[in-house]
C-alpha positions in Angstrom: -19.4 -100.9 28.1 -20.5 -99.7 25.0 -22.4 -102.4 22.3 -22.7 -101.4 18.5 -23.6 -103.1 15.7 -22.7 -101.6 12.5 -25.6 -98.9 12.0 -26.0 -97.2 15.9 -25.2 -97.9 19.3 -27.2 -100.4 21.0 -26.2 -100.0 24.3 -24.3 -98.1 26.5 -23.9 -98.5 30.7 -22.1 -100.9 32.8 -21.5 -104.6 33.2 -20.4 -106.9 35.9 -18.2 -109.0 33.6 -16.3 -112.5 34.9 -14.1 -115.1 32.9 -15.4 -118.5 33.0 -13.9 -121.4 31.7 -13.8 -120.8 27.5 -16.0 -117.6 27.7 -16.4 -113.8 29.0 -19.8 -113.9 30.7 -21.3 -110.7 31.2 -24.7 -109.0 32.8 -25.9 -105.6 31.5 -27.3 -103.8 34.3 -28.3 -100.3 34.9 -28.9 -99.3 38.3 -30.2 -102.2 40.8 -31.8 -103.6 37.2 -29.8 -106.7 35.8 -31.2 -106.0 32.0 -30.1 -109.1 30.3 -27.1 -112.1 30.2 -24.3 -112.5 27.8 -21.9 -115.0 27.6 -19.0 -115.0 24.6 -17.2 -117.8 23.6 -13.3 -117.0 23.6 -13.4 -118.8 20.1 -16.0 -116.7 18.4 -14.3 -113.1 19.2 -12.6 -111.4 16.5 -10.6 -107.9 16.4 -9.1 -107.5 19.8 -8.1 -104.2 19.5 -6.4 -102.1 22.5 -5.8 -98.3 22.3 -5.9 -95.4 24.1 -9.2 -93.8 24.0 -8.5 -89.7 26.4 -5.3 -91.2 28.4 -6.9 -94.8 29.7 -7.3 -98.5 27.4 -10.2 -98.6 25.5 -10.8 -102.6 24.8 -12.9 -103.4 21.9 -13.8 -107.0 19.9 -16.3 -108.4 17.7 -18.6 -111.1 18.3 -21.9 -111.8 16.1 -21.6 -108.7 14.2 -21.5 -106.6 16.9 -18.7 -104.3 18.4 -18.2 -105.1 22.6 -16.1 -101.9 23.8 -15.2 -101.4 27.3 -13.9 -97.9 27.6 -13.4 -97.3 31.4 -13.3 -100.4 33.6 -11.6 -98.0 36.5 -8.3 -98.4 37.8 -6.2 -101.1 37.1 -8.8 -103.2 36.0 -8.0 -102.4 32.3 -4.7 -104.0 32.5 -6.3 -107.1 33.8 -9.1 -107.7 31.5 -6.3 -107.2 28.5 -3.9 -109.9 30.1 -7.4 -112.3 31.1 -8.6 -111.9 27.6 -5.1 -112.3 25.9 -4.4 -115.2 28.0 -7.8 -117.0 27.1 -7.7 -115.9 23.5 -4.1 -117.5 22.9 -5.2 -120.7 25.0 
């Protein structure tokens, strides 16, 4: 996971990430350290984008002015977070 805002990269490291309900609910965590809670309403994300990013789906979207990019999510998983996260966004 990789979070920018417009100026420089804020963060960069992994997330346990689960669909709940009307949001994506996310915890930034970097080793055994959870470093902070996120959840995203479906409604407020703009720019969905999917593309290929060296031969695997890089998933990006906006929410409060900041970029959300998942670039590796290991196998498979990819293809489900598009279809969750198309499925929400259309609901």
């Amino acid at each position: 996971m990789e979070i920018a805002d417009k100026d420089y990269t804020i963060f960069k490291g992994y997330v346990i990430y689960k669909i709940v309900a009307d949001k994506l609910s996310m915890t930034k965590v970097r080793g055994m350290h959870v470093l902070q809670h996120i959840d995203i309403p479906f409604a407020k994300i703009t720019n969905l984008i999917v593309e290929d990013y060296y031969g695997t789906d890089c998933v990006s979207f906006t929410y409060q002015d900041k970029k959300y990019s998942f670039i590796y999510t290991g196998y498979g998983e990819s293809q489900s977070l598009i279809h969750q996260l198309y499925k929400a966004l259309k609901a």
